[in-house]
Structures are given as structure tokens and as C-alpha cells.
N, C-alpha and C positions, 0 to 999 in steps of 0.2 A: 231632707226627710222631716217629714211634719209629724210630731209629737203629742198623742191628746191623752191623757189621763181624766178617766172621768171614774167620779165616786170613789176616788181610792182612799183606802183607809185602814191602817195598818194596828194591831194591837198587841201585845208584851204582856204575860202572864206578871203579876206583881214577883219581884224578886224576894218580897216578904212572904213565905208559904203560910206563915201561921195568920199571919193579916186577912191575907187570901188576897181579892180583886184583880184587877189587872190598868195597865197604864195604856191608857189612847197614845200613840205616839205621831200616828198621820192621820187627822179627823177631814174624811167629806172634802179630799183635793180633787178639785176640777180645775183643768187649765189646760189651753192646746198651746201648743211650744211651736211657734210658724217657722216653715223650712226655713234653714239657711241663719238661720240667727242665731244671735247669744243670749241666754239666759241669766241671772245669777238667783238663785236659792241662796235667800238673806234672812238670818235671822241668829239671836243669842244661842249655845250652848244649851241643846236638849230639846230643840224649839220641831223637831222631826225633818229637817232640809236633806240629811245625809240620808237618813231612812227613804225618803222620797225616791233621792238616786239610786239607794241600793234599789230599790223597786222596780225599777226601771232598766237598771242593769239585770235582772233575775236574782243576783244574790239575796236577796230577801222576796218570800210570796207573800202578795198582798191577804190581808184578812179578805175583807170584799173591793170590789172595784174592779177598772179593766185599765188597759195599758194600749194603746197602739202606737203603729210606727206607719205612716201613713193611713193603708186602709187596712194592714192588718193587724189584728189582736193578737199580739206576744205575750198576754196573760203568762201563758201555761210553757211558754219555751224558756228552755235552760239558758244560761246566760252568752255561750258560745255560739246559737244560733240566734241570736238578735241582733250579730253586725254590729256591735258595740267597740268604741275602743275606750277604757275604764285608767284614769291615772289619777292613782292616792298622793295624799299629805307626806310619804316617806319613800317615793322615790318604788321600791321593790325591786332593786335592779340585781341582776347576779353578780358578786364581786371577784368570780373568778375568771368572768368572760368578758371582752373586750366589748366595746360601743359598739361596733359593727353585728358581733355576736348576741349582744341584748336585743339591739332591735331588729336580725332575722329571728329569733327564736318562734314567734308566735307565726309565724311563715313557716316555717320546718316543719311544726306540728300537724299542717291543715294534712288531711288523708282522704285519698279516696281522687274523686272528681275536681277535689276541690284543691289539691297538689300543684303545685307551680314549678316550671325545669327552672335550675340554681340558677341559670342568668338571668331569669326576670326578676327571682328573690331580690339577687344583690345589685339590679337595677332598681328594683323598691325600695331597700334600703339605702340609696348611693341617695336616690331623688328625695326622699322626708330628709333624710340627714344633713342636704341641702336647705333645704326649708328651714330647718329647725338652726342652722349655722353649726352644724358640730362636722361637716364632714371632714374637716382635714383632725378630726381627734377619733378616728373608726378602730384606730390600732390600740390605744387606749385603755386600761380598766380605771371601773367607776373608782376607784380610790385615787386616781391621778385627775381627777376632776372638781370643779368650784360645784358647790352646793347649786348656783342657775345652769351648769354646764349638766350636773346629774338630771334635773327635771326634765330638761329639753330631750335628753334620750327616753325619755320615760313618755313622754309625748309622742317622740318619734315611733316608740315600740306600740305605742296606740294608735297612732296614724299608719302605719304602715301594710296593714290589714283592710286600709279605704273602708272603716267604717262605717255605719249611716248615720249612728248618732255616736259624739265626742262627752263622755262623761268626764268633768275633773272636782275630785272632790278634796277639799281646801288644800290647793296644790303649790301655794305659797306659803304657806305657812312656819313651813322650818328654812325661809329665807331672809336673812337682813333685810333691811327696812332698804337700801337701796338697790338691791339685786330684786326684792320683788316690785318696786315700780318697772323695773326694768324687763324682769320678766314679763310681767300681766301684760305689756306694750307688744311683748312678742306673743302670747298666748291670742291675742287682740289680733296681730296682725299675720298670723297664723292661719285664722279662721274665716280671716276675709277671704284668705287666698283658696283656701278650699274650699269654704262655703259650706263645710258640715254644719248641721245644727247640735250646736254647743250647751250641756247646761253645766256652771261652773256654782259650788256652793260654797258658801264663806260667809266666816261670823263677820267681817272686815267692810263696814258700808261702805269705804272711800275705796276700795278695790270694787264693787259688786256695781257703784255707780261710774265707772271710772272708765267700764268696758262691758258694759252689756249692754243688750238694746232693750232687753225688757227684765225688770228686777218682781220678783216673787216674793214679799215681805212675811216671815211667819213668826209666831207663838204658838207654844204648847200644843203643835199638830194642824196648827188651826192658820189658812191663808187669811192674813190683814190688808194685803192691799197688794193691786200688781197693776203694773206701766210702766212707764219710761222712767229713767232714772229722774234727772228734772221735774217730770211731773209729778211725781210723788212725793220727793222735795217739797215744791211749791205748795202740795195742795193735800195735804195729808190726812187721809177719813178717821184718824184715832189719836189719843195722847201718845200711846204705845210705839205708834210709826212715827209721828214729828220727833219723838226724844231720841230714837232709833237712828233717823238720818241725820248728818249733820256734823262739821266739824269744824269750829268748838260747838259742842251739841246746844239745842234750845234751850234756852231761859223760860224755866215754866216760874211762875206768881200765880199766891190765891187770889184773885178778882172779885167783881163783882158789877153787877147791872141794875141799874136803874135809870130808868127814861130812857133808852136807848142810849146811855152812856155809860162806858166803861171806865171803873173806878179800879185801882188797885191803893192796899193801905189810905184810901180816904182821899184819894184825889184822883181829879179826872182826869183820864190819860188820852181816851180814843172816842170818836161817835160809831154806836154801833147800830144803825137802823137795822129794825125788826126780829131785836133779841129782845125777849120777853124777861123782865127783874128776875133775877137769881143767881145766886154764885157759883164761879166757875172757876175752872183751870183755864190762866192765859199763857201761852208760849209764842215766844217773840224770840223769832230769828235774831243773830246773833249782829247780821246787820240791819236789823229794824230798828234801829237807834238813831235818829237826829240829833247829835246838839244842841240844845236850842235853851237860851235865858229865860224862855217862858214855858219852855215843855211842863207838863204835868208831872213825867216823873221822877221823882229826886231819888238820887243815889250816892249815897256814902262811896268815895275814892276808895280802893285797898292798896290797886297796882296799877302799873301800864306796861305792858307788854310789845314794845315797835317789832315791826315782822314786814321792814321795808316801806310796801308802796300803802302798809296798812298801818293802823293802831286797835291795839288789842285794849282795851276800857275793863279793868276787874276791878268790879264794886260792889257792894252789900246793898241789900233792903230787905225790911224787917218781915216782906210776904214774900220771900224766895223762897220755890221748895226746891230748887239745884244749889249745889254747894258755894256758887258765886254768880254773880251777874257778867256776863262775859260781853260787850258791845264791838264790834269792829267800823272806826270811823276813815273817814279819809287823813292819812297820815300828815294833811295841813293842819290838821285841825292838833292844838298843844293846849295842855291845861296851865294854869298860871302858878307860876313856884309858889308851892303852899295850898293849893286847892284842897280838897277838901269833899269837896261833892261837887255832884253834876246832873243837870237837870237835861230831861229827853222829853222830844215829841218825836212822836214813832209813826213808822210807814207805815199801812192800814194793810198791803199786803202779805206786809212781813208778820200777821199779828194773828193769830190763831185762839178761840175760845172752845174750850170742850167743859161736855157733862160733868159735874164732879159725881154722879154717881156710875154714867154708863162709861165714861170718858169718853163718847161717842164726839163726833167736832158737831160743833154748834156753828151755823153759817148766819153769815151776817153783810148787809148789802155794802160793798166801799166805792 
């Protein structure tokens, strides 16, 4: 089911009455969500991604804008008539009723035409239950369950209903760091198999690139950038979204241009054909680092950080506006007992220049 929101744009009375105003929380989203795919709604804490979903789900009416689900406009339908299946950050499961019983329930409820005889139910629920791996735990309540064991029913209680579109809003979250790789693997391989169109939101970049096909970058209501997870990566239209992706995040320095050549702290690091003199923000991928005895740019040693088949490089210089210089080399490469500093020529792709007033990216030929 193909997903387009166009103009939506959601706004919140200010919670200050004496202040008065009011807070934009989703400005001028336009975006068609293509059947069958996953989405991820990425961005910090307050950035409007949850508000989006709600939108989408019905629980929140758009200020203006419109909503469809294919060809038709669900603006104005309550949230039960839009074939949604909706799964929060905490699970909502009943803790008096068994796995089996959570995920018939939203089946029991349909009335009318729309009523199913109990052995199709609990062939509905026997088949997601399968899906989802929980069938042999049906007898079960949610308190006899692993925190990735609760979510999966909470999936299944979603899927169970053959929705058209699969809401999940940050539905790893209250899980260990290795129960949610492990989940998100199954949320991923979930949706291949059904082929619902998926939007999954989360503050977590390394989750939202890890398994979507197309990621939705936001701030303050407001979309930054959207494609492929990779591509956005690579090729990022603001500071905002390069510092965004990224793990260990980008190395931004204050810079600067002259002659088509990029200088940081007073030496020359990079050729940049057809950037015009002026200082800028440079952010350099973490493995845009060479080695090199004659690189341009010296860096004070702090640490070295081995992480296997890599080397983690944390050094100082005196134009970093991130907390440390973070490099990853190939783990041949060893510094000499007593080093001290390290000198870099850097990959030209890995090297990004923006506005220091718009932050906007400033492109440059390599």
C-alpha cells in the first residue's frame, strides 16, 4: 500500500498560556512512502517523526495537509478504519491474558461484516505467531517472557488484523543493546515476508540505516533530507545530517578556502576546485584519514582505540569543533612507541565543506 502525505503540518498550542504562541511540530511534510517498503522516520528527540506516525495512524488530526493510503484520502478516518496495525516503545500487552489471547483480541473486537468464525481467528493467530517465532509460547503470559519475546507478540497483535500499513514507533527501545540487533533483524525480515509497507521511527541512526530502504531525516518538523540509507551517508545536503549519520560520528574543523585550496589551522589539507575563498565547516568522515608523513594535517595522539580488523586514531587539533578527532585506519597500520602526533592526507570523498552561515553543503569538484 502506497503511502503519500502531502502538506502535512501539524501545530501545538504553546504549553506557556501566559507566553501564548504556538510550537510547529510537523512543518510542510511531503513524501510518498512506495508500497511494500520500509521506511525509517530519523531524527533527535522533539524533531516531529512520532507526531508524523501519529498522523498517519489517526491518533492525532493533521492542522492542514492530507494523508492517503493508496488513492484514498484517510484525512478524516478514525484510526480503526485505516487498516493500520500500530506497535509502541512499551509493548501494551495485557498481563492477565496469555500470548495467544493478546494477539486474538483485536480479531474478537471486529463487529458487524467484518466478524471472522473462531477457527479462522485462531488460524490467524497460529500463522503471525509462526512468523513472529513465538508459537510454541501461545499459553504463556507476558510476564513469563524476555523483553524481544514481549515485542514480537505486540507485532504479532499488529499483524494479525493484515493491515495495509505497519506503524512501529521506536519499538526497540526498552531493549538491550543485543536483543535489539537481534530484533530489528527480525522486524526486517518480517516485512520482506509480508511486504506491508513499514514506517518504523527512531532517534537510533545505526538502527534506521541498518533496515530501511528509505530513511526520512528530520529537525524541528522540518524534513532534511531522504534516500537511501548509504546515500545520505555519502552524500549529505547539510551539517545537521552529516553530524546526524554516522558511527563514530563526523569530525567537523573550522576551515578555510583559498585558491581552490582547503586549509584547516593554516595548512593545506585538500584541493577543492570551484569553491570560491571563505570559511567554512569541514567534516571528514571518520575513515577519510590516510596516514601519510606528508599529509597536511597534523594531529596531536590522545588514544588508540584497536576494535580488530580496524584502528580507532583519537587525537586533538586546535580547529576541532567535535569533542575529539576520531580516524579509523587499517589495523596494519601501528604508531611508533612514543608517538606523539600524526600527520593525514585525507580521501576527497570522505571530505564534506558547508556554509558556516546556512550550513548548507558547499560542493566541490574531486
Amino acid at each position: 500500500m502506497k503511502v503519500e502525505l502531502k502538506n502535512l503540518t501539524k501545530i501545538f498550542p504553546s504549553r506557556n498560556k501566559k507566553a501564548g504562541g504556538e510550537v510547529v511540530a510537523v512543518n510542510d511534510f511531503n513524501f510518498t512512502i512506495p508500497d511494500g517498503k520500509l521506511v525509517g522516520l530519523l531524527g533527535p528527540s522533539g524533531c516531529g517523526k512520532s507526531t508524523t506516525l501519529y498522523m498517519i495512524s489517526g491518533l492525532q488530526k493533521p492542522t492542514s495537509g492530507q494523508i492517503f493510503f493508496g488513492d484514498e484520502d484517510v484525512t478524516e478516518l478514525t484510526p480503526e478504519n485505516r487498516g493500520i496495525g500500530l506497535v509502541f516503545q512499551n509493548y501494551a500487552l495485557y498481563p492477565h491474558m496469555t500470548v495467544k489471547q493478546n494477539i486474538l483480541f483485536p480479531l474478537q473486537n471486529l463487529r458487524g461484516e467484518d466478524k471472522l468464525p473462531k477457527e479462522e481467528m485462531l488460524e490467524r493467530a497460529y500463522r503471525v505467531a509462526k512468523l513472529v517465532q513465538i508459537d510454541e509460547l501461545m499459553d504463556r503470559k507476558p510476564s513469563e517472557l524476555s523483553g524481544g519475546q514481549q515485542q514480537r507478540v505486540a507485532i504479532a497483535r499488529a499483524l494479525v488484523k493484515m493491515p495495509r500499513v505497519l506503524l512501529l514507533d521506536e519499538p526497540l527501545s526498552n531493549l538491550d543493546a543485543r536483543l535489539r540487533l537481534q530484533t530489528r533483524e527480525e522486524i526486517r525480515r518480517i516485512q520482506k515476508e509480508t511486504g506491508i509497507t513499514t514506517i518504523f521511527v527512531t532517534h537510533d541512526q545505526e538502527e534506521a540505516m541498518s533496515i530501511s530502504d528509505v530513511i526520512v531525516v528530520m529537525k524541528l518538523g522540518v524534513v532534511q533530507q531522504t534516500g537511501k540509507p548509504q546515500q545520505i551517508y555519502d552524500d549529505p545536503c547539510n551539517l545537521f545530517v552529516a553530524k546526524f549519520l554516522g558511527t563514530p560520528p563526523i569530525n567537523v574543523f573550522n576551515g578555510e578556502v583559498k585558491g581552490e585550496v582547503l586549509y584547516i589551522g593554516g595548512a593545506a589539507v585538500l584541493s577543492v576546485p570551484g569553491v570560491e575563498d571563505k570559511a567554512v565547516f569541514v567534516g571528514i568522515r571518520p575513515e577519510g584519514f590516510i596516514p601519510d608523513e606528508a599529509g597536511g594535517l597534523l594531529c596531536e595522539v590522545s588514544g588508540v582505540d584497536v576494535m580488530g580488523r580496524d584502528v580507532s586514531i583519537v587525537s586533538k587539533h586546535k580547529e576541532m569543533l567535535t569533542p575529539s578527532v576520531r580516524s579509523i585506519v587499517d589495523a596494519d597500520y601501528t604508531l611508533a612507541e612514543g608517538q606523539r602526533e600524526v600527520r593525514y592526507a585525507l580521501k576527497p570523498h570522505k571530505v564534506f565543506l558547508f556554509d558556516k552561515t546556512t550550513e548548507e553543503r558547499i560542493y566541490f569538484g574531486v
